[in-house]
Backbone as CSV, one residue per row, in Angstrom:
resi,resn,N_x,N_y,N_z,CA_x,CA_y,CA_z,C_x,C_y,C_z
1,UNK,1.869,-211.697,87.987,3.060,-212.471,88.303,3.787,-212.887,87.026
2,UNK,3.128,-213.581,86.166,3.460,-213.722,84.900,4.566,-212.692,84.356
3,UNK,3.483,-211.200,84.802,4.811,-210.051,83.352,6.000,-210.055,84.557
4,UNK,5.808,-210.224,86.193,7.041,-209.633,86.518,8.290,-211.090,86.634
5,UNK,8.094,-211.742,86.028,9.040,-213.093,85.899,9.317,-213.178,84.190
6,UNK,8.338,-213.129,83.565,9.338,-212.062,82.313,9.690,-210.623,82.266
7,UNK,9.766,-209.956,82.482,10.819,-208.958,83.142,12.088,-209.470,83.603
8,UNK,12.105,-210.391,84.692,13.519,-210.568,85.019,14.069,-211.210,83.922
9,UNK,13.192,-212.649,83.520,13.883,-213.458,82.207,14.959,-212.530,81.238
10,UNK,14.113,-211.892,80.941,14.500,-210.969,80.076,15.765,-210.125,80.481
11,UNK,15.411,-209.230,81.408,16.615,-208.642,82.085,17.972,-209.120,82.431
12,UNK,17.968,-210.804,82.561,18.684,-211.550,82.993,19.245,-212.067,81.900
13,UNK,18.857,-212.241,80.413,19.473,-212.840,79.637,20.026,-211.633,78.276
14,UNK,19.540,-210.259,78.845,20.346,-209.258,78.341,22.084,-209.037,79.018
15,UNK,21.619,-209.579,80.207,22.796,-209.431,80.580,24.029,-210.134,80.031
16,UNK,23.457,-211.401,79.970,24.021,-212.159,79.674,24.759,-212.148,78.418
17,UNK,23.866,-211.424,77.526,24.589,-211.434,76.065,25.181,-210.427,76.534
18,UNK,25.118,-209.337,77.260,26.191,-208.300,77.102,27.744,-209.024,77.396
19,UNK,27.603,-209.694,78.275,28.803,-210.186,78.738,29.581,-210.719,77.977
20,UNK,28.915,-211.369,76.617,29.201,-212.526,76.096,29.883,-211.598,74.855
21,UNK,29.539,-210.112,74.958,29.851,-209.367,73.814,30.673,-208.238,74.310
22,UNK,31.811,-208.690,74.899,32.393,-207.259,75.461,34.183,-207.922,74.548
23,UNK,34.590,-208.836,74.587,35.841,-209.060,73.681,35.717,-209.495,72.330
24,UNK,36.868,-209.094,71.588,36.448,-208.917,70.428,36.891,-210.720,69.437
25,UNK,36.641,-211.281,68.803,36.361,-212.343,68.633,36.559,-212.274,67.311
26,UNK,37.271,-213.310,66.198,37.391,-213.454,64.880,37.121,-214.440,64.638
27,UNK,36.658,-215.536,65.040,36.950,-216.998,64.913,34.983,-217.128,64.790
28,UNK,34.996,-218.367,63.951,33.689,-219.149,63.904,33.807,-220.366,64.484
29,UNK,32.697,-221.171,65.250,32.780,-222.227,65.667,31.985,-223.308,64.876
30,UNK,32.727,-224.459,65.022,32.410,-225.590,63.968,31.204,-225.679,64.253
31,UNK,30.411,-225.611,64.977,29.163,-225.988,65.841,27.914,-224.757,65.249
32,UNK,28.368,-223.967,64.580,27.385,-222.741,64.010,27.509,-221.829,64.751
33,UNK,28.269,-221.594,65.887,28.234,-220.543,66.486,27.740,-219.043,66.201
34,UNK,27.272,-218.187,66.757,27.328,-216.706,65.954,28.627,-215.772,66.705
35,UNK,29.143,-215.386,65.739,30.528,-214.840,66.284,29.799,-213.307,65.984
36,UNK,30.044,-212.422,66.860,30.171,-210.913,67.191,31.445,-210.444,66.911
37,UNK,31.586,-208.976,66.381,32.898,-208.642,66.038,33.060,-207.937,67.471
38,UNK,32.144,-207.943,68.276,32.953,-206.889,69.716,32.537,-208.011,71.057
39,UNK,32.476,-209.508,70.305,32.426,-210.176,71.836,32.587,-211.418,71.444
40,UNK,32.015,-212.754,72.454,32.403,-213.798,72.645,31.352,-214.645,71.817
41,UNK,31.382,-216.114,70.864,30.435,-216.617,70.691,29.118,-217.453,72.021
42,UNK,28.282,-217.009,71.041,27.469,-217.450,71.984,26.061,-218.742,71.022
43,UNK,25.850,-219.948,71.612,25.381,-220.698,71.604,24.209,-220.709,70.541
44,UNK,23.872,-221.202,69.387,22.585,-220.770,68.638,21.396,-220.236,69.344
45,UNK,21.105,-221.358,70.457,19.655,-221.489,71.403,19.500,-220.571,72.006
46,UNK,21.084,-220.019,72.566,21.240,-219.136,73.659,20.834,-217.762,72.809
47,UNK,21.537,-217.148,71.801,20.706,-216.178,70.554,19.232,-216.329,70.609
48,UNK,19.102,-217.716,70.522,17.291,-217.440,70.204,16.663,-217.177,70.965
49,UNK,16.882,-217.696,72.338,16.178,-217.220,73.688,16.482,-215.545,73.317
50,UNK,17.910,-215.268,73.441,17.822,-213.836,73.959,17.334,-213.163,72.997
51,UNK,17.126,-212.835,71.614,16.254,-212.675,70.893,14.756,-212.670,71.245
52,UNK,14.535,-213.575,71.314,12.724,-213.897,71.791,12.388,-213.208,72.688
53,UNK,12.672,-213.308,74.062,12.595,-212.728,75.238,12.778,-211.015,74.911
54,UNK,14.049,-210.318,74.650,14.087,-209.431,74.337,13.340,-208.771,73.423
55,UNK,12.482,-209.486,72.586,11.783,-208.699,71.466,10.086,-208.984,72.194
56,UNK,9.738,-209.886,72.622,8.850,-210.150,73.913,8.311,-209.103,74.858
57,UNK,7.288,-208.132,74.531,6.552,-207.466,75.793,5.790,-207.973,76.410
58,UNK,5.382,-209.307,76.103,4.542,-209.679,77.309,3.294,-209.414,76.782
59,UNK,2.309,-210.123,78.135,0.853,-209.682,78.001,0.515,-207.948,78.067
60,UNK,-0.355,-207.506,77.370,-0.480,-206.230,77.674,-1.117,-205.817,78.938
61,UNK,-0.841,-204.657,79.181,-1.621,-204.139,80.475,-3.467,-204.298,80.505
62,UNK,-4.285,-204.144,81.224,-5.668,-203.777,81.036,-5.897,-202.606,80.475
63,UNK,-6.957,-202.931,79.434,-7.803,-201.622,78.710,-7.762,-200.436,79.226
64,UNK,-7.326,-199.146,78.677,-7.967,-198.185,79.310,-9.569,-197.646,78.297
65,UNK,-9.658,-196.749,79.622,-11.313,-195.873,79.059,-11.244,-194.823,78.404
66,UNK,-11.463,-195.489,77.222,-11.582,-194.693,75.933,-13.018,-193.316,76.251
67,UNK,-14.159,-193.814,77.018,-15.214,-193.045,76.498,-16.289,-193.678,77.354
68,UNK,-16.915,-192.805,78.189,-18.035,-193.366,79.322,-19.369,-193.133,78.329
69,UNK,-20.296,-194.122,78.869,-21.713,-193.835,78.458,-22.586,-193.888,79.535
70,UNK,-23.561,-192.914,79.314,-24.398,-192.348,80.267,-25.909,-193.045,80.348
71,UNK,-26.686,-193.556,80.849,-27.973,-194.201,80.833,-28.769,-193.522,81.911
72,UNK,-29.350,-192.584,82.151,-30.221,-191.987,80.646,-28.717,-190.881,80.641
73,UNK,-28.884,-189.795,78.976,-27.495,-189.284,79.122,-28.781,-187.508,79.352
74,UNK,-29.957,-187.411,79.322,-30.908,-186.416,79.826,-31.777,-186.898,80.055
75,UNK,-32.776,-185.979,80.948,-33.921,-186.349,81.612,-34.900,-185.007,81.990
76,UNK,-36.186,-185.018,81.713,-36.776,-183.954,81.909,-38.024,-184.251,83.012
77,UNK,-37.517,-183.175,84.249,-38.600,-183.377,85.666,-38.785,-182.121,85.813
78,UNK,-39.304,-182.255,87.078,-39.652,-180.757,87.950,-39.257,-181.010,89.411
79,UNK,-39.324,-179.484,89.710,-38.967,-179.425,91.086,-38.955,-180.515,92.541
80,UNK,-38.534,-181.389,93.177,-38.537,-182.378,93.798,-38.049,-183.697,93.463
81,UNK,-38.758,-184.137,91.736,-38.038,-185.100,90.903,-36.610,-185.638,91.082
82,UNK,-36.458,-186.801,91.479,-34.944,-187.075,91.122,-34.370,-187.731,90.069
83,UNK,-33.648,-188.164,89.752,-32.843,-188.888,88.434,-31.256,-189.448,88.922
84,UNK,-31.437,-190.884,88.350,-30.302,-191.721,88.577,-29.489,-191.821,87.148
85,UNK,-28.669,-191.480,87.470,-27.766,-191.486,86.379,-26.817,-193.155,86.387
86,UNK,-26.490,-193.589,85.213,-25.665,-194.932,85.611,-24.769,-194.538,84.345
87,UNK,-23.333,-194.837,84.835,-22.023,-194.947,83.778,-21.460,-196.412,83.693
88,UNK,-20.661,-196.091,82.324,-20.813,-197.837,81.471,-19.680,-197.094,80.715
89,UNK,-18.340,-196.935,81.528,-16.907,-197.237,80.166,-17.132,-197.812,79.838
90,UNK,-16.231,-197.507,78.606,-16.048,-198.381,77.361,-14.541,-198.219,77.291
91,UNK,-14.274,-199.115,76.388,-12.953,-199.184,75.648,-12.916,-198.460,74.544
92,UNK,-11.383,-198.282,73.647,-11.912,-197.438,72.213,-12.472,-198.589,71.270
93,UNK,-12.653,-199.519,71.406,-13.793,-200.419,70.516,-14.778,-200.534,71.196
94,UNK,-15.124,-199.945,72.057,-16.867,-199.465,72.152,-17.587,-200.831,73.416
95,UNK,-16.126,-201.397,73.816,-16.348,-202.969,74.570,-16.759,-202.612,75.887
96,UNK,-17.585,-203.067,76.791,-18.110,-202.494,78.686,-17.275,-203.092,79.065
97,UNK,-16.814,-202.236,80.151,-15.535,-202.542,81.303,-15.966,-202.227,82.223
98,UNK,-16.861,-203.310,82.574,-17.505,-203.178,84.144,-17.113,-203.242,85.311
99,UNK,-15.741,-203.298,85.122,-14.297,-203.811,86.061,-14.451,-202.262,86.809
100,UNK,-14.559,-201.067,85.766,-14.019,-200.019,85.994,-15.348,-198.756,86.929
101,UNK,-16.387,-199.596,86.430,-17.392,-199.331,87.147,-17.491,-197.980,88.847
102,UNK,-17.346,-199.114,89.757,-16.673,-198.459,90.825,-15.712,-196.982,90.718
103,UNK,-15.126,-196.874,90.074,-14.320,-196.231,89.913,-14.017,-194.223,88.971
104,UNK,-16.084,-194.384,88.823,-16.219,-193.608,87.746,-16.254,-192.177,89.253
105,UNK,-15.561,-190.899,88.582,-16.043,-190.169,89.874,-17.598,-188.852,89.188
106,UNK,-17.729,-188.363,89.948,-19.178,-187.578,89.609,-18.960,-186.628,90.457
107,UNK,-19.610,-185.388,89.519,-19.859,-183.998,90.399,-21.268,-183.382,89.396
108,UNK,-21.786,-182.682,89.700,-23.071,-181.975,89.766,-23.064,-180.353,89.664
109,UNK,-22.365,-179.713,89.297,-22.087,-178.348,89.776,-22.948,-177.469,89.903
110,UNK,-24.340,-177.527,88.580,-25.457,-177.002,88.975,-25.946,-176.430,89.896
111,UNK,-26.480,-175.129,90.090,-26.883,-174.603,91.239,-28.251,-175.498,91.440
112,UNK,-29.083,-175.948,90.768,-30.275,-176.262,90.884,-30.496,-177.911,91.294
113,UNK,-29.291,-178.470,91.068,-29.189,-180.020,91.401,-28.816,-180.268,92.735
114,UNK,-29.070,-181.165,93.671,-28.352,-181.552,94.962,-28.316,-182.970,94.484
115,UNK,-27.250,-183.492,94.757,-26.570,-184.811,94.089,-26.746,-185.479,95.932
116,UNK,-27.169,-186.870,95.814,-27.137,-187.659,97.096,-25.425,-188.867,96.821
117,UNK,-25.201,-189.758,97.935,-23.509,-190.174,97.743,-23.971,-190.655,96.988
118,UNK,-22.687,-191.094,96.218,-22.608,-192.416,94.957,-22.813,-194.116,95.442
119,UNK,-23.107,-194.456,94.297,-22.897,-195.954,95.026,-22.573,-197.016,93.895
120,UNK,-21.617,-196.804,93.867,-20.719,-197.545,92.444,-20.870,-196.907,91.117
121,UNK,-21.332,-197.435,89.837,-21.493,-196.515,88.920,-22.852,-195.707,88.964
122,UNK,-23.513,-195.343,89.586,-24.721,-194.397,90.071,-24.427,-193.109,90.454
123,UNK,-25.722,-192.551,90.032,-25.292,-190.927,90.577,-26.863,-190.503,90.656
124,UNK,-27.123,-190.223,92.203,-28.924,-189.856,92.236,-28.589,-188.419,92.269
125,UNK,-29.401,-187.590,91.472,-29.257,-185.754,92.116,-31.199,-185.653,91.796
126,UNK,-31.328,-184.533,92.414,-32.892,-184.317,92.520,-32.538,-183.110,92.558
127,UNK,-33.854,-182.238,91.617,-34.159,-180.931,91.136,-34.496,-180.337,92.086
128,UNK,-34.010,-179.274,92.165,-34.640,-178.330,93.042,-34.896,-176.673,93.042
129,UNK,-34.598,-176.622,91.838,-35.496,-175.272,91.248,-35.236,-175.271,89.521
130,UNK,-36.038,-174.116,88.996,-36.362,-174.344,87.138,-35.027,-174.283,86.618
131,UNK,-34.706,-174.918,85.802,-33.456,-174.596,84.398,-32.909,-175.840,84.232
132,UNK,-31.688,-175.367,83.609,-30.938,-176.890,83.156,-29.952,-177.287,84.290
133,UNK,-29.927,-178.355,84.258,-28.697,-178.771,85.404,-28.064,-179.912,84.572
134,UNK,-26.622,-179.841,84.856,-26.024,-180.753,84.623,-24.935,-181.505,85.622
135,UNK,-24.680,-182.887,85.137,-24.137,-183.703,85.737,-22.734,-184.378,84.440
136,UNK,-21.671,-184.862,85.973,-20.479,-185.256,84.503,-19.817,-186.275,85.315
137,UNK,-19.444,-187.233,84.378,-18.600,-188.374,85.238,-17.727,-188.838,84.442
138,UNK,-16.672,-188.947,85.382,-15.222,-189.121,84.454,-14.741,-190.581,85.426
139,UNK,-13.470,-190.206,84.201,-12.260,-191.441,85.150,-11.184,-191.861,83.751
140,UNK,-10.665,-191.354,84.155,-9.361,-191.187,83.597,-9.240,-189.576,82.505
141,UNK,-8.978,-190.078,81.381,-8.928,-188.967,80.565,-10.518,-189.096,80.218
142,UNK,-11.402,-190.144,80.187,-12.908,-189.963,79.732,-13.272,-189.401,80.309
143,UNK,-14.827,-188.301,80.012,-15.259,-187.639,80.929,-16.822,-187.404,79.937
144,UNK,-18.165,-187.726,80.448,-19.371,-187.071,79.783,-20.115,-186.569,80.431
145,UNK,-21.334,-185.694,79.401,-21.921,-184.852,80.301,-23.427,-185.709,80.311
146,UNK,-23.955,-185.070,81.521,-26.088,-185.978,81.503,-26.621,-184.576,81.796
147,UNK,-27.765,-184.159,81.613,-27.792,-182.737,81.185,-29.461,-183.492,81.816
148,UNK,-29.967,-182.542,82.608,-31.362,-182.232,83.845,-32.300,-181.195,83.130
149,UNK,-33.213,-181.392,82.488,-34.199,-180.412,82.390,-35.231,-180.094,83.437
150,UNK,-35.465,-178.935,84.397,-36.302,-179.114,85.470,-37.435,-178.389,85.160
151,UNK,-38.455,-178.205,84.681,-39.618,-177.929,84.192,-40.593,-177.680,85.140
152,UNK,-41.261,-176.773,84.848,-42.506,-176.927,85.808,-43.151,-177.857,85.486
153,UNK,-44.001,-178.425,86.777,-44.912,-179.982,87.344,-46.419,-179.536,86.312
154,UNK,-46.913,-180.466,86.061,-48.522,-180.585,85.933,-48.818,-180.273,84.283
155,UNK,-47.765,-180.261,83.100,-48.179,-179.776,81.271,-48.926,-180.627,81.453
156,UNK,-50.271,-180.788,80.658,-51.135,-181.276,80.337,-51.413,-181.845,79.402
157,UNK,-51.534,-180.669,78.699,-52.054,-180.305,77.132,-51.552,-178.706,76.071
158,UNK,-51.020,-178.987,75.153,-50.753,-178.072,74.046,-51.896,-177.658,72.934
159,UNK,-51.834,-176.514,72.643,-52.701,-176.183,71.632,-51.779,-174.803,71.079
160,UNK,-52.443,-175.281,69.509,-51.167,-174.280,68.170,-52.483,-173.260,67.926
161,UNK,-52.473,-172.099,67.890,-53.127,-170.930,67.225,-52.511,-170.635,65.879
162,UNK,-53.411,-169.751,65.049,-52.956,-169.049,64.323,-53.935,-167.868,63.718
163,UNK,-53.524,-167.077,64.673,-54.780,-166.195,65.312,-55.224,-166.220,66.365
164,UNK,-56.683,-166.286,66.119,-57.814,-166.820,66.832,-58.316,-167.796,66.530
165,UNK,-57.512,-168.737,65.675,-58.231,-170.071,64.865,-56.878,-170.940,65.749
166,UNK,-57.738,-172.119,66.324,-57.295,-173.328,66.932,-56.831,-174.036,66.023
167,UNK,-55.445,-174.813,65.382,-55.237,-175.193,64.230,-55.536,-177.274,65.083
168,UNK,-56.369,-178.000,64.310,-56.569,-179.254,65.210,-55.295,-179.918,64.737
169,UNK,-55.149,-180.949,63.622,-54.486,-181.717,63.616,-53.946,-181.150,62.170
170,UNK,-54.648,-180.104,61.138,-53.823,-179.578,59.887,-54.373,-178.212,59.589
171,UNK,-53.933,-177.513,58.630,-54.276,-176.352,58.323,-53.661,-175.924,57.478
172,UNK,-54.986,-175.670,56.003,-54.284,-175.151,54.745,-54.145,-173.431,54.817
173,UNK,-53.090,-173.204,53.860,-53.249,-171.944,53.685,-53.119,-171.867,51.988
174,UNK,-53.739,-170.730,51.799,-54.029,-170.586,49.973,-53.433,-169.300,49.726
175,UNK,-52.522,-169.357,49.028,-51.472,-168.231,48.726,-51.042,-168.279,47.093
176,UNK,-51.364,-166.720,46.690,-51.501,-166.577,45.446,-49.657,-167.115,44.447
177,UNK,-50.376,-167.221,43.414,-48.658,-168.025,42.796,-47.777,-166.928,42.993
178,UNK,-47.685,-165.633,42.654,-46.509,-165.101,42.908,-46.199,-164.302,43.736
179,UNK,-47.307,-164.495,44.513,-46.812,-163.934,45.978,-45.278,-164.669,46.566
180,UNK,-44.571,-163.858,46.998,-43.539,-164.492,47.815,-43.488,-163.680,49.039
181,UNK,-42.377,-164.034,49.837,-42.283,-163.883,51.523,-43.379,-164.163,52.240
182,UNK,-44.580,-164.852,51.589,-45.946,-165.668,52.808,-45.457,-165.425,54.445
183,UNK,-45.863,-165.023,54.985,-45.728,-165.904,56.082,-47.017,-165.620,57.330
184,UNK,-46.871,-166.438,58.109,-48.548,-166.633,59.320,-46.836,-166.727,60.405
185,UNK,-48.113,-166.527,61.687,-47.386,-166.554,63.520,-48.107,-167.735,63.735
186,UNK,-47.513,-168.548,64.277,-47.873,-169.634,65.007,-47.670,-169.619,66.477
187,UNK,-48.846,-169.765,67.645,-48.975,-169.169,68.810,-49.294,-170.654,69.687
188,UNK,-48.441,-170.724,70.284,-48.417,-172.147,71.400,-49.197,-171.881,73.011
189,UNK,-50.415,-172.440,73.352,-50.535,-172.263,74.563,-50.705,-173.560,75.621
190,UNK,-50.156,-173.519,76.922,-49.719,-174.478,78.160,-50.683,-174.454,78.436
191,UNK,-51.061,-175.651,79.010,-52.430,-175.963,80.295,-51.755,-177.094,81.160
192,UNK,-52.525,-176.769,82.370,-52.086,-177.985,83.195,-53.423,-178.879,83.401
193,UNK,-53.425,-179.934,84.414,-54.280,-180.978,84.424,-55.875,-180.496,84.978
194,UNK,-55.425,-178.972,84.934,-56.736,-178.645,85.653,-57.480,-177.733,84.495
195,UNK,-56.694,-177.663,83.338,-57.182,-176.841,81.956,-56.815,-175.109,82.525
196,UNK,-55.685,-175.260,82.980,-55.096,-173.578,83.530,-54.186,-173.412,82.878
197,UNK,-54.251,-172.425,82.175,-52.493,-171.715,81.217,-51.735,-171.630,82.178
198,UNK,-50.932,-172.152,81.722,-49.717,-172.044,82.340,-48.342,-171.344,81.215
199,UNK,-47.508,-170.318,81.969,-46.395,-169.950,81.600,-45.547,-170.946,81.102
200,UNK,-44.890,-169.619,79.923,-43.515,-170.975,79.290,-42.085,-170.878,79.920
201,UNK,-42.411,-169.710,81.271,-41.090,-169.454,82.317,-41.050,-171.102,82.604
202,UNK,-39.666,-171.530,82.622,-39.042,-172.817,82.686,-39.129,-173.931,81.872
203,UNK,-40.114,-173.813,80.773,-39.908,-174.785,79.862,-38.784,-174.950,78.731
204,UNK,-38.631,-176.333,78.413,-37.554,-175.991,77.313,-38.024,-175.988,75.690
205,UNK,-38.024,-175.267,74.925,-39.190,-174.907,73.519,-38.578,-175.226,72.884
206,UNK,-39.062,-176.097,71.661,-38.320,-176.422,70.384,-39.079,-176.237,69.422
207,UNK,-39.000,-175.735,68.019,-40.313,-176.060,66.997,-39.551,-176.760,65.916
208,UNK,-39.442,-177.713,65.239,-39.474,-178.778,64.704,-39.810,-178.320,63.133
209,UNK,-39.306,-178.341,61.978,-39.891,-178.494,60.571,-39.484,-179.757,59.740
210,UNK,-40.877,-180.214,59.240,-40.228,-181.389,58.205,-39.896,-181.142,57.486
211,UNK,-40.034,-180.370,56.127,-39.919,-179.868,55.103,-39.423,-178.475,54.561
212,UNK,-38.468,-177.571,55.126,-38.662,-176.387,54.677,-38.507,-175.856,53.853
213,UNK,-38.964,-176.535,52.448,-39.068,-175.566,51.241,-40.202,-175.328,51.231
214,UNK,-41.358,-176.279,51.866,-42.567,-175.642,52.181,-42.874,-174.752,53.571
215,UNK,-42.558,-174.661,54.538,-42.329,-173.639,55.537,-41.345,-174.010,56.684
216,UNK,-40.664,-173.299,57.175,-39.780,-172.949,57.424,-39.852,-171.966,58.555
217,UNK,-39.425,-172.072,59.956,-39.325,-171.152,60.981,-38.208,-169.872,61.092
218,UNK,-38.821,-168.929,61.451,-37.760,-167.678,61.149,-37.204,-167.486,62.582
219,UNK,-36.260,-166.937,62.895,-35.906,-166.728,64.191,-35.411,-168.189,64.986
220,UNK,-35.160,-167.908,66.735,-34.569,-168.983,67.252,-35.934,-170.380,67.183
221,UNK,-36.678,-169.468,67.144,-37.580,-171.164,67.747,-37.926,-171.665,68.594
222,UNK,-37.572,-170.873,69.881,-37.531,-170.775,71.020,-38.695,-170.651,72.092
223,UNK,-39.737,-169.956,71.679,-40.411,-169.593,72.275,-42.032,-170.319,71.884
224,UNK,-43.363,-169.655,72.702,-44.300,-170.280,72.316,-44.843,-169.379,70.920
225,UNK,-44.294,-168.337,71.095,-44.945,-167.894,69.764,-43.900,-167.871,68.818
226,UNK,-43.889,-168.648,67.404,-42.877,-168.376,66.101,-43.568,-167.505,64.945
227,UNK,-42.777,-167.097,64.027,-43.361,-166.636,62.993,-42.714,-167.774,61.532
228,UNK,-43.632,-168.159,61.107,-43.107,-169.602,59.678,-43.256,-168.249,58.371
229,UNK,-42.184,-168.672,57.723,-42.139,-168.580,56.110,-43.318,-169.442,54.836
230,UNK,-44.159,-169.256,54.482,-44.621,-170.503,53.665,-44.212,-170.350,52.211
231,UNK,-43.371,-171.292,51.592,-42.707,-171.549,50.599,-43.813,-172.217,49.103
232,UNK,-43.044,-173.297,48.680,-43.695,-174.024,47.792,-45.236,-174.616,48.329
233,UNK,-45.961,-174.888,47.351,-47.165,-175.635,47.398,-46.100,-177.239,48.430
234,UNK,-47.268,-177.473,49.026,-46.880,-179.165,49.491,-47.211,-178.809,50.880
235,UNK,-46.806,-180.069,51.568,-47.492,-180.632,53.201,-46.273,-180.974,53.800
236,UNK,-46.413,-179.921,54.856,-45.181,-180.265,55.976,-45.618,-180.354,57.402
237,UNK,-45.034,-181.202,58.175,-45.200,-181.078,59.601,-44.425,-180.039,60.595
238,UNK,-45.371,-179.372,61.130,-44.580,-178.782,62.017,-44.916,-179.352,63.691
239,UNK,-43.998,-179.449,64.640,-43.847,-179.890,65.853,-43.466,-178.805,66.771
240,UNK,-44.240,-179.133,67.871,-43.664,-178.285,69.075,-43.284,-178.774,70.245
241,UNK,-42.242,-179.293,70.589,-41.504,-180.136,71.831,-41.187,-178.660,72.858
242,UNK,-41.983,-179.037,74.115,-41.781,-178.448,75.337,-41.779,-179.579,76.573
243,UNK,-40.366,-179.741,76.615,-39.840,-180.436,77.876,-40.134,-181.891,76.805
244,UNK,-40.800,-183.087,77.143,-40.719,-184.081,76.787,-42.309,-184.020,76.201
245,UNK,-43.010,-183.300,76.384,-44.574,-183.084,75.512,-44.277,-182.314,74.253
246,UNK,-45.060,-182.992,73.385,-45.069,-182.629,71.935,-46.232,-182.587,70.921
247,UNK,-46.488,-181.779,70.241,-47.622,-181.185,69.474,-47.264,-181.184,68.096
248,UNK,-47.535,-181.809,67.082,-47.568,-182.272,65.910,-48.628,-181.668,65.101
249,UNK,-48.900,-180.599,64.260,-49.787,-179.946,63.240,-49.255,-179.921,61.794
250,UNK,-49.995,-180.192,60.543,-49.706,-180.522,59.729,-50.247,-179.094,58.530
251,UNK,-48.915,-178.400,58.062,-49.467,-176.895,57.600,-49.136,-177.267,55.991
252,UNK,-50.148,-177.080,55.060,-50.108,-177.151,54.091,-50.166,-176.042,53.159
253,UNK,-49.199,-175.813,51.974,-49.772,-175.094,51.312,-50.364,-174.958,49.820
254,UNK,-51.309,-174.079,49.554,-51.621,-174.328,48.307,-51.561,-173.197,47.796
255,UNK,-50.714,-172.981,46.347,-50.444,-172.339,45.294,-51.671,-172.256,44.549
256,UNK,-52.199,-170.938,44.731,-53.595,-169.931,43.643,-53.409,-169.228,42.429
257,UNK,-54.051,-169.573,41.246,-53.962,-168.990,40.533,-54.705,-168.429,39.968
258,UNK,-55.335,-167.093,39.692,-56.299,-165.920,39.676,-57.187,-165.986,40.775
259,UNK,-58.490,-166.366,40.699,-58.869,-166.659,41.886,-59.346,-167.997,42.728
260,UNK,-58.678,-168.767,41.551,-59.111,-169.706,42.359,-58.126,-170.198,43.600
């Protein structure tokens, strides 16, 4: 109510000066008047109002949404699993506009997701076969993505080979000083809760390096088996993240010289 009663103010006292400025006028008034060369004097106060008012926008409109945030913004299940997604605009200073809540819309396009209705800023979808699925919720020009990992049910336990040797928690290797291009396969195997291998069909594989001037993964990384580079003498961690389980081995190397 406020902006639409300044609006008229305003509108109403443009007019006014127009009027006041349509003949042409030479004269000053003893009183301070402001004389216009294409109109009539008009009143100091009456200038300052129409001034003020006219230069006057008012309160601003409400915030728009700069940028939604996602809680959780991924999630890693299996087949049946569901996941609630919750959105939280923001402003472009990063402020919650929970006003706007209601208002966020959601789609699922994923073949593998079935999304249940919304219910304000919520979004339930449940997995229903292996891969990635994603989810996106907008409202206005904002728009983000929440990204579904659906995994097979029951990882257990990980174990790193290299070979036929079980690597436990580290494993040196002794490599002559000027040998270069070193490198060992590092071999990842799945079990479930019943100590059964299980396939890496549907998992999502990552291998992880701390250090790679001491070794270093060749290729995507992708899979359960990698092949590492081993570089300089020193101690690096290597990691293997499949789905939200992770395997941490610590590969060291040591620089030989003749035979020792």
């Amino acid at each position: 109510m406020n902006d639409v009663v300044t609006v008229v103010v305003r509108s109403f006292l443009l007019l006014v000066g127009r009027f006041w400025l349509r003949a042409p006028v030479a004269t000053r008034s003893m009183f301070g008047s402001v004389t216009s060369k294409k109109g009539h004097c008009l009143p100091p106060l009456t200038c300052l109002v129409v001034v003020l008012f006219a230069g006057c926008s008012g309160p601003s409109g409400p915030e728009l949404v700069d940028q939604i945030s996602l809680e959780p913004d991924s999630a890693f299940v299996s087949p049946g699993d569901t996941v609630t997604f919750r959105a939280i605009p923001l402003s472009n200073r990063g402020e919650r506009l929970d006003d706007r809540v209601g208002r966020v819309a959601w789609e699922a396009p994923s073949q593998n997701l079935m999304s249940s209705p919304t219910e304000g800023g919520s979004f339930t979808v449940t997995a229903t076969a292996l891969g990635i699925g994603r989810v996106f919720a907008s409202l206005g020009d904002a728009r983000q993505e929440g990204t579904v990992f659906v995994q097979p049910p029951d990882l257990d336990r990980i174990e790193i080979y290299v070979g036929d040797e079980q690597i436990g928690s580290e494993l040196t290797f002794r490599i002559p000083q000027g040998e270069i291009n070193a490198r060992a396969e590092l071999v990842a195997k799945l079990f479930d809760t019943s100590g059964n291998a299980l396939s890496e069909t549907g998992f999502r594989i990552s291998w992880l390096v701390q250090l790679e001037h001491v070794t270093s993964i060749l290729g995507s990384g992708t899979g359960v088996s990698v092949p590492i580079s081993l570089g300089v003498a020193g101690s690096s961690d290597v990691t293997l993240l499949v789905g939200k389980a992770r395997k941490t081995v610590r590969i060291t190397v040591v620089r030989t010289v003749g035979g020792s």
